[in-house]
KEKE-3310 file (N, C-alpha, C; in steps of 0.2 Angstrom, whole numbers, plus 5000, padded with zeros to 4 digits):
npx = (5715:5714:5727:5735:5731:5734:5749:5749:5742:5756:5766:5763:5761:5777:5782:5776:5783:5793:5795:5785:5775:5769:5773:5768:5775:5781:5795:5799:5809:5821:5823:5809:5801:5795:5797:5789:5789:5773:5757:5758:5771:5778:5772:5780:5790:5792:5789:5801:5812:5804:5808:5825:5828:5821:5830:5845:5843:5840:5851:5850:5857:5847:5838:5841:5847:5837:5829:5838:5838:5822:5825:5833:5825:5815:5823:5826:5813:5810:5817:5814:5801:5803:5808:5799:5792:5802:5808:5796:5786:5774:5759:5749:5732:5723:5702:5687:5672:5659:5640:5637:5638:5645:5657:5670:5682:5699:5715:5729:5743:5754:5773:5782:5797:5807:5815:5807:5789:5779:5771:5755:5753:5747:5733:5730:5716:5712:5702:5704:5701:5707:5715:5719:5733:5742:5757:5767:5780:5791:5782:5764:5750:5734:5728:5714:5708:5699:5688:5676:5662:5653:5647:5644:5655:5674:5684:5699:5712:5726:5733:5740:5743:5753:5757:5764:5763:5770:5781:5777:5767:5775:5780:5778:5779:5779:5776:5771:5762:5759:5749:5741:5730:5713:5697:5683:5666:5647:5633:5621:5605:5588:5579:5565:5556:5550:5543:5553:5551:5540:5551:5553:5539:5535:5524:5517:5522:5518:5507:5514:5523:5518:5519:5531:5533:5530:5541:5554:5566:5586:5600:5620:5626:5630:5639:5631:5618:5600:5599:5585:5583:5590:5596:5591:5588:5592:5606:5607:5608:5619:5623:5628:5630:5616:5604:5586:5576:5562:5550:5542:5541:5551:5552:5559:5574:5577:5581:5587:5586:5593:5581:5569:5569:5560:5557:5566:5581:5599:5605:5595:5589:5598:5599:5589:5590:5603:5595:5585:5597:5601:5591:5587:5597:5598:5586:5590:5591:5595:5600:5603:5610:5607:5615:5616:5627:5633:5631:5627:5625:5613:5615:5618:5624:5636:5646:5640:5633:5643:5646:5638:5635:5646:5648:5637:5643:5651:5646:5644:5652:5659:5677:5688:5688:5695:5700)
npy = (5382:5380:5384:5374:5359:5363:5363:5350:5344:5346:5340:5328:5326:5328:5315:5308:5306:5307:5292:5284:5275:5259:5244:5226:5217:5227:5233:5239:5250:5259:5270:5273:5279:5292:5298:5306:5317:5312:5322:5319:5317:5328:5335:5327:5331:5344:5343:5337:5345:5356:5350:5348:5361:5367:5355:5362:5373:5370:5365:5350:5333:5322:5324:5328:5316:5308:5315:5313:5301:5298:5305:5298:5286:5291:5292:5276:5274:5281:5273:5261:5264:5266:5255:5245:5246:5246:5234:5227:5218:5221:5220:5216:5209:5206:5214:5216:5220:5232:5238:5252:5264:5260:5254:5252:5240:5237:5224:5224:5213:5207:5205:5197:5198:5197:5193:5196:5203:5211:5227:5234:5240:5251:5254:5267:5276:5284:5294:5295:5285:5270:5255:5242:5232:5218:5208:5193:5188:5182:5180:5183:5194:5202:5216:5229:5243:5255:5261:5274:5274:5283:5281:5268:5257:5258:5258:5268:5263:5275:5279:5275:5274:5266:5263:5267:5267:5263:5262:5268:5280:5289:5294:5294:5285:5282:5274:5279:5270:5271:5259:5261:5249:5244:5245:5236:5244:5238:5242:5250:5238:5244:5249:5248:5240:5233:5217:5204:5204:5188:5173:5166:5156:5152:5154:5144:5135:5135:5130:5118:5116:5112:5100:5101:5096:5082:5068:5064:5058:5056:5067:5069:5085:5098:5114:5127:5121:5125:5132:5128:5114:5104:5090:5091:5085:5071:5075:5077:5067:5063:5059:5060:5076:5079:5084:5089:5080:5082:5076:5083:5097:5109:5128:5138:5146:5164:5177:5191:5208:5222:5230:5225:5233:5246:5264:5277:5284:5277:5274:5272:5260:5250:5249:5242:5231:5227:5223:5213:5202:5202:5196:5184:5178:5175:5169:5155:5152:5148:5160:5174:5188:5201:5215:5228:5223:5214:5197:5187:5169:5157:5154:5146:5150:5159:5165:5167:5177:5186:5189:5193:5207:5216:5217:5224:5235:5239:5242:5256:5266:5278:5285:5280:5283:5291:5286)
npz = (5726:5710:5707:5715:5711:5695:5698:5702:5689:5682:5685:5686:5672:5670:5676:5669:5656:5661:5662:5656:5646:5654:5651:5653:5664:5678:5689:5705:5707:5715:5708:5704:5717:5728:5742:5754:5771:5781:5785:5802:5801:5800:5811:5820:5817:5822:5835:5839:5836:5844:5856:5855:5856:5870:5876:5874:5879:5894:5896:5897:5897:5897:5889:5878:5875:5872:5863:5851:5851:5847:5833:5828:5826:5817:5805:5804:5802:5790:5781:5780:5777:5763:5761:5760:5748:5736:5724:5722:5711:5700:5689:5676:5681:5675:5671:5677:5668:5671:5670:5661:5672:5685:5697:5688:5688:5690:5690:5700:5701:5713:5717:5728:5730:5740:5756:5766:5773:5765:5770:5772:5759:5748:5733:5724:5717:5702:5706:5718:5729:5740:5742:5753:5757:5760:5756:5756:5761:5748:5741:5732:5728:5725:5721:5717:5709:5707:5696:5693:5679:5665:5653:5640:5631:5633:5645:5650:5660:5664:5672:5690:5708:5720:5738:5752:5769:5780:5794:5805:5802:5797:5786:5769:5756:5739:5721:5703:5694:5674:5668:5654:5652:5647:5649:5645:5645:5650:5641:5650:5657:5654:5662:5662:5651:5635:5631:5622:5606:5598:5593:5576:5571:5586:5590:5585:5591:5604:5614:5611:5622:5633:5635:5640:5653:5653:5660:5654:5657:5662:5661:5660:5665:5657:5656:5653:5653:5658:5676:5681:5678:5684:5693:5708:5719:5716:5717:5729:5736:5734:5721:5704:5696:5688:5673:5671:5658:5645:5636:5621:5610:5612:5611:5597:5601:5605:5596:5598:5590:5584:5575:5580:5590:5600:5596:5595:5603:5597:5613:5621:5614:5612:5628:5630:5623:5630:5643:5638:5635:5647:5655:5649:5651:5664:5664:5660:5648:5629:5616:5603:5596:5585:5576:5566:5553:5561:5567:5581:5585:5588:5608:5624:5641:5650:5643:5632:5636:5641:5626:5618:5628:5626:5613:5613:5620:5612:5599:5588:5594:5605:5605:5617:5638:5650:5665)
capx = (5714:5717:5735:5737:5729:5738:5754:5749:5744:5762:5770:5759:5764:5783:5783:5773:5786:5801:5794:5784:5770:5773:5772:5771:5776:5787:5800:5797:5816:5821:5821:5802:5802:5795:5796:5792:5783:5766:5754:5761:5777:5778:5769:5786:5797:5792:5790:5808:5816:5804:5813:5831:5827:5820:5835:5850:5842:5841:5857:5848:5856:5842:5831:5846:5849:5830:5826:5841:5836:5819:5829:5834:5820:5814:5828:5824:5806:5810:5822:5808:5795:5807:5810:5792:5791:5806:5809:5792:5785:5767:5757:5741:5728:5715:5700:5681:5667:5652:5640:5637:5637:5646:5664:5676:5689:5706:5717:5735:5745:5759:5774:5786:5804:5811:5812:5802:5784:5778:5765:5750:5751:5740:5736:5725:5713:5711:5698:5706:5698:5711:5715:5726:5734:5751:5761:5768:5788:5791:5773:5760:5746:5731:5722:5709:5707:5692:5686:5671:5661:5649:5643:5646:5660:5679:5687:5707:5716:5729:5737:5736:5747:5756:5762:5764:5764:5772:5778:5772:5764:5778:5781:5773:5781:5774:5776:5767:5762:5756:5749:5739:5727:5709:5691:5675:5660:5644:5626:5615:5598:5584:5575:5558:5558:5545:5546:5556:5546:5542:5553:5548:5537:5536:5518:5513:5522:5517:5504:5517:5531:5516:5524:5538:5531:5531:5548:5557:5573:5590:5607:5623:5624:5634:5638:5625:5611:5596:5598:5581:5584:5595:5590:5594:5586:5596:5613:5608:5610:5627:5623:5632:5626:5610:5598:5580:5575:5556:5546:5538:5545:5553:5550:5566:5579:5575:5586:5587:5589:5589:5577:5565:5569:5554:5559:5572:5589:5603:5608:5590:5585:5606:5600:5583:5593:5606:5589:5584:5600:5601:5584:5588:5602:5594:5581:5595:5590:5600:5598:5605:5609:5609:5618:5618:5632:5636:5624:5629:5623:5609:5620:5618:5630:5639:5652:5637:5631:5648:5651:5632:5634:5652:5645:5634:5646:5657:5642:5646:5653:5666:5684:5689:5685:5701:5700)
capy = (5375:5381:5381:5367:5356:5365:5361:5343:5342:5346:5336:5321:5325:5325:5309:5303:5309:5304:5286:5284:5268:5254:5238:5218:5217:5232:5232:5246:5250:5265:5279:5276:5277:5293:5298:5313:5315:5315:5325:5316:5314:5334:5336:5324:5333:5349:5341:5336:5352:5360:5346:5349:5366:5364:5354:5366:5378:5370:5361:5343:5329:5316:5325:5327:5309:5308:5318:5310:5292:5300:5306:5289:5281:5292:5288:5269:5275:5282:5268:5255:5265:5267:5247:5240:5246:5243:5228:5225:5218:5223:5216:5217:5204:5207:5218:5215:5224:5234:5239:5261:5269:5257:5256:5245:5234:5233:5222:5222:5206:5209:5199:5200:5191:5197:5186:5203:5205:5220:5226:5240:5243:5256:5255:5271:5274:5291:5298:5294:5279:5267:5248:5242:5223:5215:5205:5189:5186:5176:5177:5188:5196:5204:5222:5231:5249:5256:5266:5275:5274:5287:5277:5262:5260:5256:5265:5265:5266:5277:5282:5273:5275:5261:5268:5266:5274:5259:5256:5271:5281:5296:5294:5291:5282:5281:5275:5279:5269:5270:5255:5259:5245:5248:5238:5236:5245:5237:5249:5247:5238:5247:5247:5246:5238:5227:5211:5201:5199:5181:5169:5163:5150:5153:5154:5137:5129:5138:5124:5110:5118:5110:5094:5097:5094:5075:5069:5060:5055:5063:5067:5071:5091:5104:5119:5130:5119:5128:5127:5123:5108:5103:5088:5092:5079:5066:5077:5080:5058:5058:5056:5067:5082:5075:5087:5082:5080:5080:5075:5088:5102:5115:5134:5140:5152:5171:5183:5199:5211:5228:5231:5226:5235:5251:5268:5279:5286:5272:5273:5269:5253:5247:5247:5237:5224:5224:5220:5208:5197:5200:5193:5176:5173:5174:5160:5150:5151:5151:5169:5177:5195:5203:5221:5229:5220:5208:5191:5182:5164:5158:5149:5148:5152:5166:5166:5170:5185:5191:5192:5198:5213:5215:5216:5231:5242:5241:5245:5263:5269:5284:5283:5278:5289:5290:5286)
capz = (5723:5703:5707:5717:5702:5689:5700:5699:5682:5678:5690:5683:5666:5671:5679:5664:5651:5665:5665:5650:5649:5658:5648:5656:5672:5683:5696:5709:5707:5720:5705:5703:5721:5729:5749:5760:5776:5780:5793:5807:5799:5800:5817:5822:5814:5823:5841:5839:5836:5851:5862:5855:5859:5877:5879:5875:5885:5900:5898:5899:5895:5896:5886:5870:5872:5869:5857:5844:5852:5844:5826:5824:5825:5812:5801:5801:5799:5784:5775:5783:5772:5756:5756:5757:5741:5735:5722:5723:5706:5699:5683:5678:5680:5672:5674:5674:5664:5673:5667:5662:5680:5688:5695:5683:5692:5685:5696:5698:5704:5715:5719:5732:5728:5746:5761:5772:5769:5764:5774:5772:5751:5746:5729:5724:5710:5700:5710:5728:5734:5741:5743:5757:5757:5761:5750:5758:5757:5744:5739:5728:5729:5719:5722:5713:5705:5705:5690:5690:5672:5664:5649:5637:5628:5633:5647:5650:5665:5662:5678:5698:5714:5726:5741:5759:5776:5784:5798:5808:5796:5798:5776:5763:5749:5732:5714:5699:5688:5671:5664:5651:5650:5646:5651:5642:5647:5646:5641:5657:5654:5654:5669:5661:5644:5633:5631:5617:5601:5597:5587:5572:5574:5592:5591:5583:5596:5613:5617:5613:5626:5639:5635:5642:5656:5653:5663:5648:5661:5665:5657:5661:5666:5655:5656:5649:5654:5665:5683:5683:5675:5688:5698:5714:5726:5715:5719:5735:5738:5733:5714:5699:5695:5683:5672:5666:5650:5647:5630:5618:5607:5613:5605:5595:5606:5603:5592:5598:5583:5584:5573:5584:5598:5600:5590:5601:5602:5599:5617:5622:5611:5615:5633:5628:5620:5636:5644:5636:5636:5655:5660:5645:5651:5669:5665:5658:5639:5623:5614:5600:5594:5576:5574:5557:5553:5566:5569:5584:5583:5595:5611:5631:5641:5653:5637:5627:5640:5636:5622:5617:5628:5622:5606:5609:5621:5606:5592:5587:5602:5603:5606:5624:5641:5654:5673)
cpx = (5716:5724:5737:5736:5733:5746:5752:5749:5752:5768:5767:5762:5771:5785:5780:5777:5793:5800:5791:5777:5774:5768:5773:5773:5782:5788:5801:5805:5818:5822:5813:5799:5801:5794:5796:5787:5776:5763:5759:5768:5782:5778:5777:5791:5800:5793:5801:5814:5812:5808:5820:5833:5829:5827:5839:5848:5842:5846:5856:5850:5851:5839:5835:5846:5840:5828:5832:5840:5827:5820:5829:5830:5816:5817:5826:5817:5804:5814:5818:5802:5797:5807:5805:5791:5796:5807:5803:5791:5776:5765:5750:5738:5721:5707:5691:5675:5661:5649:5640:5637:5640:5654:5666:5681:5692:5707:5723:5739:5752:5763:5780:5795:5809:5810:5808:5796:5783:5770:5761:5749:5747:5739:5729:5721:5714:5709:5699:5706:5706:5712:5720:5728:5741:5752:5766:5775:5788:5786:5771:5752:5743:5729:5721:5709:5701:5690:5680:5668:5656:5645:5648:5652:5668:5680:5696:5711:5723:5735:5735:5745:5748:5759:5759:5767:5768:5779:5774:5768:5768:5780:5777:5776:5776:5777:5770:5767:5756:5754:5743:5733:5719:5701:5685:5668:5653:5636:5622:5609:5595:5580:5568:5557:5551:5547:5548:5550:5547:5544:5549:5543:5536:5527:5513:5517:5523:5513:5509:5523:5527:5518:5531:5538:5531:5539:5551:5564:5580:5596:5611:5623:5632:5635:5635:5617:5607:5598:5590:5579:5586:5590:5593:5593:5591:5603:5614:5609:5614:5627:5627:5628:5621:5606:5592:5578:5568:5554:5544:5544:5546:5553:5557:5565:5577:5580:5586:5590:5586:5584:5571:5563:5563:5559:5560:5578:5593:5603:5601:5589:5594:5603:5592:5588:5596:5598:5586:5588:5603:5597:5584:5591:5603:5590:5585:5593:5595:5597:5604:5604:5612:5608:5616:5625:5637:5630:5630:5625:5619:5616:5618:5625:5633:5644:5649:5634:5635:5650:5644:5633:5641:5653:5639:5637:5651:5655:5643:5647:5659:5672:5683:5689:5694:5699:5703)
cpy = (5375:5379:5376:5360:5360:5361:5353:5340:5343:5341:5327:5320:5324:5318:5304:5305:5306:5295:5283:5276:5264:5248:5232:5221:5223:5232:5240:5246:5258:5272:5281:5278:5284:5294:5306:5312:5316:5320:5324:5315:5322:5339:5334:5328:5340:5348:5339:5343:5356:5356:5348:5356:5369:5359:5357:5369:5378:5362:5352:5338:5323:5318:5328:5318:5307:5310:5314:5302:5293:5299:5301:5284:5284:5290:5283:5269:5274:5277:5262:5255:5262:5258:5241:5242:5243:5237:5224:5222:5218:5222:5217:5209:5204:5214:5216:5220:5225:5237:5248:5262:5268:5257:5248:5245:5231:5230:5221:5216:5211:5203:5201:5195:5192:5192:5191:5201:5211:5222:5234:5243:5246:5255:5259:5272:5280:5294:5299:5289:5274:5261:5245:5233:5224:5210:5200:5189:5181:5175:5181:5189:5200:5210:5227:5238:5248:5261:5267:5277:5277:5287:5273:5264:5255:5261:5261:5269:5270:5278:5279:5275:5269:5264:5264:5268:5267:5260:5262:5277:5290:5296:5292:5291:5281:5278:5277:5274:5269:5262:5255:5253:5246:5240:5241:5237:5244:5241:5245:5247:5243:5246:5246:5244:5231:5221:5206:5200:5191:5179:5167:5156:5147:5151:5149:5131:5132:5133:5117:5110:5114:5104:5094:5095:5085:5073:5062:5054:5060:5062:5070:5080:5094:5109:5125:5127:5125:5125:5126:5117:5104:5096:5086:5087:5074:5067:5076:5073:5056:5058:5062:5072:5081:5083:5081:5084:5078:5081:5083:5095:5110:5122:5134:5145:5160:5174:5190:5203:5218:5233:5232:5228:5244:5258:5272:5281:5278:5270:5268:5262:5250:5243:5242:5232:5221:5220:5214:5201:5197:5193:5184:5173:5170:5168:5155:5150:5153:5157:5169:5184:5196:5211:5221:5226:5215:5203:5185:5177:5160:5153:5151:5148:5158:5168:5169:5177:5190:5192:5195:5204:5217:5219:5225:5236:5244:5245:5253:5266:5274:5281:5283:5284:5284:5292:5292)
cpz = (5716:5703:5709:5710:5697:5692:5699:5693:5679:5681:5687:5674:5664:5670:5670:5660:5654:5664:5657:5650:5650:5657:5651:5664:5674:5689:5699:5711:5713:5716:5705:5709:5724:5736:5750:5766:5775:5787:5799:5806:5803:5806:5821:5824:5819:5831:5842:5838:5843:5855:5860:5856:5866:5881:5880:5878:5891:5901:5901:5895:5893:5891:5877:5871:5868:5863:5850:5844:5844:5836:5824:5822:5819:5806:5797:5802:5790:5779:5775:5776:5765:5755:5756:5751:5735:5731:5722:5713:5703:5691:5683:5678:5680:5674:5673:5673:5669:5668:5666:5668:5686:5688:5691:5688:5688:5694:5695:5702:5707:5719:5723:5731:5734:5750:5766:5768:5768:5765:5774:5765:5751:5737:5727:5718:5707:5704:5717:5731:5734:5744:5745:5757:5759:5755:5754:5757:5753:5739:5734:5732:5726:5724:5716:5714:5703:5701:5690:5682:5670:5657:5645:5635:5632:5638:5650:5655:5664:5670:5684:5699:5719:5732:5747:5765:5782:5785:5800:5807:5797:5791:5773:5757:5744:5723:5710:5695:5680:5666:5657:5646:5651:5647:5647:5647:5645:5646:5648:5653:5657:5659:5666:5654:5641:5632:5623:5612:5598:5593:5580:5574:5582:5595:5591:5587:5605:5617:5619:5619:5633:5640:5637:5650:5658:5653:5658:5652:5659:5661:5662:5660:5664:5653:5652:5650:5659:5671:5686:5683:5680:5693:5703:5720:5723:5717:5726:5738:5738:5726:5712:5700:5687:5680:5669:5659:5650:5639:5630:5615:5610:5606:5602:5599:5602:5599:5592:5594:5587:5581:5575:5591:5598:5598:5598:5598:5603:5607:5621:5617:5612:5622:5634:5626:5626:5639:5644:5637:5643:5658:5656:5649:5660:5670:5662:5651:5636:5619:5607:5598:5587:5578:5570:5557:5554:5567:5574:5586:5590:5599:5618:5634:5648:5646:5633:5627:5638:5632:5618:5620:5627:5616:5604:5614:5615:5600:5593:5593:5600:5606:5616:5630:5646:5660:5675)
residu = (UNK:UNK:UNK:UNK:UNK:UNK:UNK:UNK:UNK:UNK:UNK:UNK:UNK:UNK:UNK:UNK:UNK:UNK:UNK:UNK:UNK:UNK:UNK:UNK:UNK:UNK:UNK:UNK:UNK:UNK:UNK:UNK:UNK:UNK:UNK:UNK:UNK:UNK:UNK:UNK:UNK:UNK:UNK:UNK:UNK:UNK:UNK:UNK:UNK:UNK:UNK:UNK:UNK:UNK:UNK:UNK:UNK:UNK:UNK:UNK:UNK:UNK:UNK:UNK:UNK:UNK:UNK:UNK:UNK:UNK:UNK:UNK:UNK:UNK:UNK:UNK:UNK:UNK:UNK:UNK:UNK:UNK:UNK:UNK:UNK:UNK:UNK:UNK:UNK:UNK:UNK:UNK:UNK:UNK:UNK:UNK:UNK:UNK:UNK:UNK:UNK:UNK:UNK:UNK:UNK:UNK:UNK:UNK:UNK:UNK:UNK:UNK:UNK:UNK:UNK:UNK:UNK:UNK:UNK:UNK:UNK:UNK:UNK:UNK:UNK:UNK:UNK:UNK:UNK:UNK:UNK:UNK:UNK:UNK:UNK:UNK:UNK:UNK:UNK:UNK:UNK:UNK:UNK:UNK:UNK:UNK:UNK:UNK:UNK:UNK:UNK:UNK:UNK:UNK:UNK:UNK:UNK:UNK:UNK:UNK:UNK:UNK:UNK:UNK:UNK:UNK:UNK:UNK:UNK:UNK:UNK:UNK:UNK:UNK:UNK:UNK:UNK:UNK:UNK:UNK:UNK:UNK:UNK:UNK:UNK:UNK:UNK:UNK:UNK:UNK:UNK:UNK:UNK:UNK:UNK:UNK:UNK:UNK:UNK:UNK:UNK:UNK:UNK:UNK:UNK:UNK:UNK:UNK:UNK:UNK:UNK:UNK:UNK:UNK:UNK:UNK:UNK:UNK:UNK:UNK:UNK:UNK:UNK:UNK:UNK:UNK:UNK:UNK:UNK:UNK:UNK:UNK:UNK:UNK:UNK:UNK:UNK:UNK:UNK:UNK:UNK:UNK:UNK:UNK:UNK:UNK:UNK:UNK:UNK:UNK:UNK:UNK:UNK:UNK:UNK:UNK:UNK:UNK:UNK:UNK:UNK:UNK:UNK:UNK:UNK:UNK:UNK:UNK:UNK:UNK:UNK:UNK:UNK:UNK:UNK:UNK:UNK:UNK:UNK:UNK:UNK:UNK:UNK:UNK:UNK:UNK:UNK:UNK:UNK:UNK:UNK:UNK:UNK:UNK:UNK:UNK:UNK:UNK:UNK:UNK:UNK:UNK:UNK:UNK:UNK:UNK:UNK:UNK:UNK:UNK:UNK:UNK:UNK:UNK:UNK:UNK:UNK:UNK:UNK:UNK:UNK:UNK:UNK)
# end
């Protein structure tokens, strides 16, 4: 097992050195273009030589016309395999952030400029896992890399594989590609964690928030409002999309600091904070966080989730970790 891995590591470093990073979009040209058989391919290969064997032996013609009827088919097996990949074109689109422990999802776009479809695409992750689609003629189409991730921080695709067993799964065509592009990993909350300390002034107005209780009348809804707010029997009529609005002062939005998070190693009060702007931005409320350094400004939001926990995979974190 040593050797085989060692033999791959060098074989990966080749390719990487023969190819080099793969920047903007690439055209799966017939140099990047690897083919051999597979299990089945090999099982084939062997069946056919016992028949043209068994043939010459016993002087049969039907059983030679057979076995090269056979060959043939391998043949345009084998060129069928090599040209679903063929002139293909791959790009990234984008990748979305989990959080520690979780896989990351890059995804890359795939476009077909032939008039054939390209049918059974694999495209593999580092670890093995594999992700199978077709590519329409003429058309595109997306598939996802799965990265597993072993803490916060940045981690960066460096190597995947596109490949395909089609039609009868006797080859297995493949390119590599490196693309180089990298995703933000965010600290997992804290499965048990205290509860935010109170804003200023939080406290001389916790009585008045029962006012809000008094139904003031409704506004146009945008995004960022609660969906508690939400007033759904009025949408459910037919009407717009209405929130309500109700008399009495509301407390100020919280600020998470880390200052105030309970005494611990970084990684622990990081994952208190995640915590915290999980379960805000859960009840619909506005938030803010303060860094040494960094103060981001209270605001509601999915924009403002991410770019709060964003904010603390990036705080003192190490250099990037490789799929």
């Amino acid at each position: 097992m040593k050797l085989l891995e060692t033999i791959r590591g060098i074989l990966r470093r080749w390719i990487r050195r023969r190819q080099g990073p793969d920047e903007g979009a690439v055209v799966l040209h017939r140099r990047r273009i690897y083919i051999l058989p597979t299990q089945l391919g090999v099982v084939f290969g062997a069946m056919l030589f016992a028949m043209l064997l068994g043939s010459l032996n016993y002087a049969n013609n039907l059983g030679l016309a057979l076995t090269f009827l056979l060959a043939a088919l391998g043949l345009v097996a084998m060129h069928a395999c090599h040209r679903n990949l063929q002139g293909l074109v791959v790009h990234g689109a984008g990748a979305e952030s989990p959080f520690a422990g979780q896989d990351a999802v890059f995804r890359l776009g795939f476009v077909n400029p032939g008039r054939l479809p390209r049918i059974d695409i694999e495209l593999r992750s580092p670890d093995g896992r594999e992700h199978v689609g077709s590519v329409p003629a003429g058309g595109d189409a997306c598939l996802a890399v799965l990265a597993p991730t072993r803490r916060r921080g940045t981690i960066r695709l460096g190597r995947c594989e596109v490949a395909t067993r089609y039609p009868f799964g006797l080859f297995r065509a493949w390119a590599v590609l490196h693309p180089d592009t990298d995703c933000r990993v965010y600290p997992r909350p804290a499965a048990r964690a205290p509860a935010p300390p109170a804003a200023p002034g939080a406290e001389g107005q916790r009585d008045t928030r029962r006012g809000q209780e008094d139904f003031a009348g409704l506004k146009d809804y945008h995004p960022g409002d609660s969906p508690r707010r939400i007033a759904w029997k009025a949408h459910a009529r037919g009407g717009e999309l209405l929130v309500k609005e109700f008399a009495g002062a509301a407390a100020p939005a919280p600020m998470f600091d880390l200052d105030a998070t309970p005494d611990g190693d970084l990684e622990a009060r990081l994952a208190v904070l995640a915590r915290w702007v999980v379960d805000a931005h859960g009840r619909g409320e506005a938030f803010g966080l303060r860094l040494p350094g960094l103060e981001i400004p209270v605001e509601p939001g999915e924009a403002q989730r991410r770019r709060c926990l964003a904010a603390l995979a990036d705080f003192g974190s190490p250099g990037p970790d490789h799929a």
